[in-house]
C-alpha positions in Angstrom: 0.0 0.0 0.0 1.4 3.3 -1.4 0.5 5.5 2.3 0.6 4.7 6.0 -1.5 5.9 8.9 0.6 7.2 11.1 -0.1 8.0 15.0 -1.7 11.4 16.3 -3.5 12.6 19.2 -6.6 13.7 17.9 -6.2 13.9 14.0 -5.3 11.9 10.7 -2.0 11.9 9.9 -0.5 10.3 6.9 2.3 9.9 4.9 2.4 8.9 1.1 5.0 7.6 -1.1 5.5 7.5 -5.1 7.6 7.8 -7.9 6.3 11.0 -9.3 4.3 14.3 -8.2 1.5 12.7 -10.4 1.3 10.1 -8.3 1.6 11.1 -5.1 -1.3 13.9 -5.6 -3.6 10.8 -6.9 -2.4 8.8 -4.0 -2.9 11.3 -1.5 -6.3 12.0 -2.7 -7.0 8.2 -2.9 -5.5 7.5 0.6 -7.7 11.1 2.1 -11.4 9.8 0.6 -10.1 5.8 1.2 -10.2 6.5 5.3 -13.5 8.5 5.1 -15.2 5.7 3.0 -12.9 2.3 2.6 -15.4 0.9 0.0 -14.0 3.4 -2.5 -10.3 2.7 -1.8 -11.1 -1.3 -1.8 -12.8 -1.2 -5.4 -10.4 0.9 -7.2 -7.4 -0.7 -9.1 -4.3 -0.5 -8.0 -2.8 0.0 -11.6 -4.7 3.6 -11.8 -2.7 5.8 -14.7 -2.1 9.2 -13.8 -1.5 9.8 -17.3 -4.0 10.6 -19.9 -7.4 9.6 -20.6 -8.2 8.2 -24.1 -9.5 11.5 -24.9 -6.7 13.9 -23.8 -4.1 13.9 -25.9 -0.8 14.9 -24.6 0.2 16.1 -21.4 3.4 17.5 -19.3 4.9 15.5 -16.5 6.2 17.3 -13.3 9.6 16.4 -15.0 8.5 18.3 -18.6 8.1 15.3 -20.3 5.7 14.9 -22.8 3.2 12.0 -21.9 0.9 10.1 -24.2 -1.0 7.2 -24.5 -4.4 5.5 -23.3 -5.5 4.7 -19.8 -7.6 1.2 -20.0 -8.0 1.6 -16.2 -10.3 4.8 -16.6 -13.8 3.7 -15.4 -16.3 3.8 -18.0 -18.3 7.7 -17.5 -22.1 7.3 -18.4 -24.7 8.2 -15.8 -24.0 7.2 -13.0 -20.7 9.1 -12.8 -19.9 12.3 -13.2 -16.5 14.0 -14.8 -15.0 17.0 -12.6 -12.4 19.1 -14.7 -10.0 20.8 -12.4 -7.5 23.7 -12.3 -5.3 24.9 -9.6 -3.0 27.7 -9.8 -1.4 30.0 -7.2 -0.2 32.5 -9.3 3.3 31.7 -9.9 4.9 29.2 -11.9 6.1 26.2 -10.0 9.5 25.8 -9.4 10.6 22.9 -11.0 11.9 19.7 -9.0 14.2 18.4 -11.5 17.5 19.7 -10.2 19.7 17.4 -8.2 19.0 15.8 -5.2 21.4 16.4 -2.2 21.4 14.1 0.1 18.3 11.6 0.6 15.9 13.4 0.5 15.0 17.0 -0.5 12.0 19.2 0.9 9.9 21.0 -1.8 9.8 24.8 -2.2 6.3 25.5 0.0 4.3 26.6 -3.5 4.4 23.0 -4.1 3.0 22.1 -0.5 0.3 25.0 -1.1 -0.7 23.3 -4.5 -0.9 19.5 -2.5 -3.0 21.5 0.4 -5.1 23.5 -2.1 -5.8 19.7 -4.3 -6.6 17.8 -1.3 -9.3 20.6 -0.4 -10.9 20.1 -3.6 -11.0 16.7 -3.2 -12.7 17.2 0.4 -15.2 19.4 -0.8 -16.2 17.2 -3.7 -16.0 14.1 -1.5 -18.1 15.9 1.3 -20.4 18.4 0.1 -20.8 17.6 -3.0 -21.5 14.0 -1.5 -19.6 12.5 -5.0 -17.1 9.8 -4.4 -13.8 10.1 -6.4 -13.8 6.8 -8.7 -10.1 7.9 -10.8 -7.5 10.3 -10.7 -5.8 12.1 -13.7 -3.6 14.8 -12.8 -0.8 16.9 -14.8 1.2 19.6 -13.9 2.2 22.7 -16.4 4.3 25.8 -15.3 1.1 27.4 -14.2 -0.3 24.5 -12.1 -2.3 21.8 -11.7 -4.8 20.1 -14.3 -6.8 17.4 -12.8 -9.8 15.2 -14.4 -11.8 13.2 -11.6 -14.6 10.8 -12.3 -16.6 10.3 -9.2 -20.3 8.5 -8.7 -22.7 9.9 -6.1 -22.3 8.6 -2.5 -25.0 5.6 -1.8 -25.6 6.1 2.1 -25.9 2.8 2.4 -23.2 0.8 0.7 -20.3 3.7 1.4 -20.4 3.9 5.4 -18.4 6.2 6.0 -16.0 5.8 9.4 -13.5 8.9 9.2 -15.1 12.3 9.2 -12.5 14.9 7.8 -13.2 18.6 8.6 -10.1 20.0 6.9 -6.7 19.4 5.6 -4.4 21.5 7.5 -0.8 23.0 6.7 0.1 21.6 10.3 2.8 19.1 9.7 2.3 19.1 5.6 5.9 18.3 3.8 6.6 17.1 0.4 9.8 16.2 0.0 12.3 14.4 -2.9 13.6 11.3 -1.9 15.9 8.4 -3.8 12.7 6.6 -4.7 10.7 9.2 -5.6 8.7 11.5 -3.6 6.8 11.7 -0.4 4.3 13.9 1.6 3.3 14.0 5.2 0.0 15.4 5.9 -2.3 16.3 8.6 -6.6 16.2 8.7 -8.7 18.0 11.0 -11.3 14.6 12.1 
């Protein structure tokens, strides 16, 4: 499993681990709705691309890369999901990761942790109060920010149970960092 629960007095606190920024926003989100409602986490694949949809054309890794391809894992949309087009940007370009790494790990200029905070929140709200249960992640990055495509299907009060209740994500304890294998985040939720 690509995050662990780690222990806090009152609140959630996580830390998640993968190879590229892609991932570790779609595995943070996945890992952030997963302990609110485990039925989502347990049907999703574990293979989810964070590359493009069959519709999407190209798209720009964290690394500038230009990314292609098809994603057979995407879930099929018709009615009963919905599609959630998303973009994020904070007004600045984002500083690119690509330099270096010194050491074993490297922390992240804080635009980066604002982007994770600000993604997370998104996720929340649609999770929450838009009662709509993220089903697959897509998510890019440009020099302006994030892009991210989310197909969710309405909660069903009585197949998701839901055992976590997240208020907020908080800026308490968040850290994304470089590491040898990759990258990883710690963050905090307000339950």
């Amino acid at each position: 499993m690509p995050f662990t629960v780690l222990d806090h007095t009152a609140d959630l606190h996580l830390r998640i681990e993968a190879p590229s920024l892609e991932r570790l926003f779609v595995e943070a989100a996945r890992a952030m709705v997963g302990q609110m409602f485990p039925t989502v986490l347990s049907s999703q694949t574990e293979n989810e691309s964070v590359q493009n949809d069959a519709d999407s054309g190209e798209a720009t890794s964290s690394s500038g890369e230009k990314q292609s391809g098809t994603d057979n894992n995407v879930p099929r949309v018709d009615q009963s999901t919905v599609v959630r087009e998303l973009t994020l940007s904070l007004g600045e370009p984002l500083p690119s990761v690509d330099k270096g790494l010194d050491g074993e790990t490297e922390r992240l200029p804080a635009v980066w942790e604002d982007l994770f905070h600000d993604w997370l929140s998104r996720i929340l709200v649609l999770s929450t109060a838009d009662r709509l249960l993220p089903i697959h992640y897509n998510v890019t990055f440009d020099k302006e920010g994030l892009h991210g495509r989310i197909v969710a299907r309405p909660l069903d009060p009585q197949h998701d149970v839901g055992e976590i209740e997240i208020k907020a994500v908080t800026y308490h304890g968040l850290k994304l960092e470089r590491t040898t294998g990759g990258y990883r985040a710690e963050v905090i939720f307000d339950t």
